[in-house]
N, C-alpha and C positions, 0 to 999 in steps of 0.2 A: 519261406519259398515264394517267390515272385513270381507272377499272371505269367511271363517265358517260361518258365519252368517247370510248370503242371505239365503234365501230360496230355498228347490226344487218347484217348481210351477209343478200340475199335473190341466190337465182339465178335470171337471168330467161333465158328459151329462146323465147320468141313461142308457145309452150303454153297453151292454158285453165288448163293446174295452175299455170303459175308466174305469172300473169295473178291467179288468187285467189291467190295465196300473197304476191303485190306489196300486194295490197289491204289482206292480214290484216298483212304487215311492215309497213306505215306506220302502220296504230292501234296496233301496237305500240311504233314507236317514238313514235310520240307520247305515247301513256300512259309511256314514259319516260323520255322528252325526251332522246334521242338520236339521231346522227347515222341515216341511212338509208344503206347502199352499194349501189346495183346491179351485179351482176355477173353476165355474159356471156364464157365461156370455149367455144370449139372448135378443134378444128385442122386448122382450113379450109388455112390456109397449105401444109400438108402436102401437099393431094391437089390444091390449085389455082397451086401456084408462088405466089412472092413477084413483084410486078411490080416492074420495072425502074425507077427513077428515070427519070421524066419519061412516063412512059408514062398517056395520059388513063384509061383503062379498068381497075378496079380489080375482083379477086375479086370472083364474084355473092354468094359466102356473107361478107365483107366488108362488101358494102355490107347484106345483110340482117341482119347483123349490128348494127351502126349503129344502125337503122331500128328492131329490136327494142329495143333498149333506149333508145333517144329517146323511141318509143311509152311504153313503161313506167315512164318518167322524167316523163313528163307525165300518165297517169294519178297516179300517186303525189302529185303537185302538184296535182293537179285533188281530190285526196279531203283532202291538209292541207299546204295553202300554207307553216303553218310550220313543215313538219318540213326540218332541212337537207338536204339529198337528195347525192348524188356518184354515180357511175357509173365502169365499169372495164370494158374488152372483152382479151380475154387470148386467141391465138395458145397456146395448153395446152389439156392433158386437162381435161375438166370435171371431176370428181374433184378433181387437182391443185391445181386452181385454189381452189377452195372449201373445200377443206385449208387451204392457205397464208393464205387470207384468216381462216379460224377462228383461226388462232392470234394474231390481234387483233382479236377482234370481242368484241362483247356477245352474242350469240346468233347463228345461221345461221338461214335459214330458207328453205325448198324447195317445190314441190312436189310432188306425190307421183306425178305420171308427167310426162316430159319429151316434147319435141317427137320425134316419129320412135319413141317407144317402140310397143310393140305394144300393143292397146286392150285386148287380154285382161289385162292386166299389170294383178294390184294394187297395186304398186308397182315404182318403178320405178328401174334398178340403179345413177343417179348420186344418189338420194336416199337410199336404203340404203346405197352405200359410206360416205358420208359423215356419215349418223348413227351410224356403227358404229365411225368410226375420228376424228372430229374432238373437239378437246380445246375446244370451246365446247360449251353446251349449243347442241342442233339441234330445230327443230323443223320437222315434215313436215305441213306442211295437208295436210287432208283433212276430209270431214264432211258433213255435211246445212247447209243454210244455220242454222239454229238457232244451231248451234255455232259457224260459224265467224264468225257475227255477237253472239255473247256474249250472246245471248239465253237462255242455262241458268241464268246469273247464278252459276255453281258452278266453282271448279278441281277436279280428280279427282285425289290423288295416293294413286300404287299404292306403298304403304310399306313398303320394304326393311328390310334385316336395320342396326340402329343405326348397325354399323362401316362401311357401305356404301353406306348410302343417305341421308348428311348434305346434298350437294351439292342433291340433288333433294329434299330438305323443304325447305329453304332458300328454292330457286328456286319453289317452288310456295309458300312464301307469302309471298312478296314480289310474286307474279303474283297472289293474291288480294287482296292489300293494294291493289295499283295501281289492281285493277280493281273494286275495292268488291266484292268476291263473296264468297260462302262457300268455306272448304277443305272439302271431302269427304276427309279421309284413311281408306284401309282397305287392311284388314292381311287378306291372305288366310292360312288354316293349313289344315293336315288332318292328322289321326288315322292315325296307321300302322298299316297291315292289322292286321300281329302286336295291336295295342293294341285293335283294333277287333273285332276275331273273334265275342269274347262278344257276348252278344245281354243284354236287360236292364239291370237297374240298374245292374252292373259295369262295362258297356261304356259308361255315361254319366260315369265315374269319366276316364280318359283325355282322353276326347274335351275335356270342360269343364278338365281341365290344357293343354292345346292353348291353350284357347280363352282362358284368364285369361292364358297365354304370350305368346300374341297383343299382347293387351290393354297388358301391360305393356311390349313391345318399342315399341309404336306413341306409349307415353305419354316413352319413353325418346328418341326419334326425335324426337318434335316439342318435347319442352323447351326446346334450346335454341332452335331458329328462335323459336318464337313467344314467346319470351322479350321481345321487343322490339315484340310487337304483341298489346299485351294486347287490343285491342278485336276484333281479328277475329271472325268468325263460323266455329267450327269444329262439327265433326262428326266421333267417329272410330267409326269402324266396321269392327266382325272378321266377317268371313263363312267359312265352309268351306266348302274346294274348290281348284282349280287357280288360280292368280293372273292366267292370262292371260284364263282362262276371264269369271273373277270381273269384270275390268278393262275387258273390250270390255265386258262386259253394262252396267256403272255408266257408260261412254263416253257412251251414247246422250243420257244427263243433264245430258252437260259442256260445260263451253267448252273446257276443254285437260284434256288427261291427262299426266302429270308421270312419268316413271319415272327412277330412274340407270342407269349401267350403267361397268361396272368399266374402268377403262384402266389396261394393265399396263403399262409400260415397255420388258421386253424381250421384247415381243409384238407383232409388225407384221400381223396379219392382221387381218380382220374381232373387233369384242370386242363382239360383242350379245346379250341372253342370251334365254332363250326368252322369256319374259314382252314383253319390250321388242320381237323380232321379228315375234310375233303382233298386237301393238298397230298397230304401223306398217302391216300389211296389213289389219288388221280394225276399227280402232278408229273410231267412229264421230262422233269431234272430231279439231281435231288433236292432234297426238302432241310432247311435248317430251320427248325421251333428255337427260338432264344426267349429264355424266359424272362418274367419282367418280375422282380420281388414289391411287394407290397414293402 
C-alpha cells in the first residue's frame, strides 16, 4: 500500500469536537485525495455483557454506537460526495483503538474534548494520549471558525532543531502546497541570562549571534522540503522568547500549526515536549504533532 493510500483516520464519539473534527477530516482528505476512515471505539461490551446469539435486544451503548457514526458517515457524504468514506466500531479502549489505526494511516485526526469529558477540559485525555504516543502525524482540531475553515490562508510551522524537526517541515509544506497557502516558518531563540546581563552595546553582541543562529538553523530546516516546491509562498521568521509562548501568539493567524515531536523507541510513555503540549491546549487553530522517529 503506498503513502496515497493510507487512510486519514478521524475519531468520531457523537461530540460537537469530533463533529468539527469529521468536517475538517474530509476537506482534508479531499485536498488529498485519500481514503476517509471513521472510527468509533469503547468498551461498552465490558460493562453491558455481550448478548447471547438470538437474543432481539442489543447493548444501549451498541446501538448508539452505530447511530453515531452512521450520523457522521452521512454528514461527511453530505460536505464531499467524492471523498471514499469506510467506518469501523471497535469493542477497545479508545486510545488503543486509534493507536492501532495510526500505524496505517495518512494522518489521525481528533477532536479536542470527547463525549463525557468535563467542560472545564482544555483538552481532552483520548486526544492527548494519542498525539503523544501515535507514529502518524495527529492532528487535534480546535480554533475560532476562521482557522478551522482556512480562512488565514497561512500554515504556521514552529521550527525545530534541523536533526529533529524534518518530518514536520516536510508535512507543513506539503499542507501549504495543497492548500494554496503560505508557510509562516519561525524559529523561536533566546539569549542566555549569563549572555545577557550586560546592559548596552555589548549585550546587543550575543543576543544578534542567537539571532543570525536562528536564522541559519530555519534556512537549514527548510532546504530540503521545499527543494521541490520552488513556487510556494514562504516567510521565515526568528522571534525571541519561549517557543510555546511565541507559537499560540502567531496560531491566532493560522489554519494549522505544524510542530514534531520526538518518538523514541524504547520509550513507552507519553513523548510530548513542552512547546507541542501548550499548543494542543492553547493554540488557537488546529494543532498538527508529526512525529519524528529516532
Amino acid at each position: 500500500m503506498t503513502t496515497t493510500e493510507l487512510p486519514l483516520i478521524v475519531g468520531v464519539d457523537g461530540s460537537d469536537g469530533s463533529l468539527t473534527a469529521v468536517d475538517w477530516a474530509v476537506d482534508e482528505a479531499a485536498r488529498h485525495g485519500v481514503p476517509l476512515r471513521l472510527v468509533y471505539a469503547s468498551l461498552w461490551e465490558r460493562y453491558e455483557g455481550i448478548t447471547r446469539s438470538g437474543d432481539l435486544k442489543r447493548p444501549s451503548e451498541q446501538v448508539l454506537s452505530e447511530h453515531i457514526v452512521a450520523s457522521a458517515a452521512e454528514r461527511a457524504r453530505r460536505r464531499h460526495p467524492d471523498v471514499k468514506l469506510s467506518t469501523a466500531v471497535h469493542t477497545s479502549d479508545p486510545v488503543d483503538a486509534l493507536l492501532r489505526a495510526a500505524d496505517h494511516a495518512f494522518a489521525l485526526v481528533t477532536g479536542s474534548r470527547g463525549r463525557g469529558e468535563l467542560k472545564g477540559l482544555l483538552l481532552g485525555s483520548v486526544s492527548l494520549a494519542v498525539a503523544a504516543r501515535a507514529h502518524c502525524p495527529v492532528i487535534v482540531v480546535r480554533g475560532d471558525r476562521t482557522g478551522l475553515t482556512g480562512g488565514h490562508d497561512r500554515v504556521l510551522l514552529g521550527a525545530g532543531e534541523p536533526a529533529s524537526g524534518s518530518a514536520a517541515a516536510r508535512f507543513a509544506v506539503r499542507e501549504a502546497e495543497v492548500r494554496g497557502a503560505a508557510l509562516d516558518a519561525v524559529r523561536a531563540w533566546r539569549c542566555p541570562v549569563h549572555e545577557s546581563a550586560d546592559t548596552g552595546a555589548l549585550a546587543q553582541e550575543p543576543a544578534r549571534h542567537h539571532e543570525e543562529r536562528a536564522l541559519i538553523q530555519l534556512d537549514e530546516l527548510l532546504g530540503g522540503p521545499l527543494a521541490d516546491h520552488p513556487g510556494l509562498r514562504v516567510r521565515r521568521t526568528t522571534v525571541e522568547g519561549p517557543a510555546r509562548k511565541v507559537l499560540v501568539r502567531h496560531s491566532a493567524a493560522a489554519d494549522l500549526v505544524v510542530v514534531g515531536a520526538r518518538r523514541r523507541q524504547a520509550h513507552l510513555g507519553l513523548q510530548l515536549g513542552r512547546v507541542a503540549h501548550t499548543l494542543l491546549h492553547h493554540a488557537e487553530c488546529p494543532v498538527a504533532i508529526v512525529p519524528q522517529h529516532d
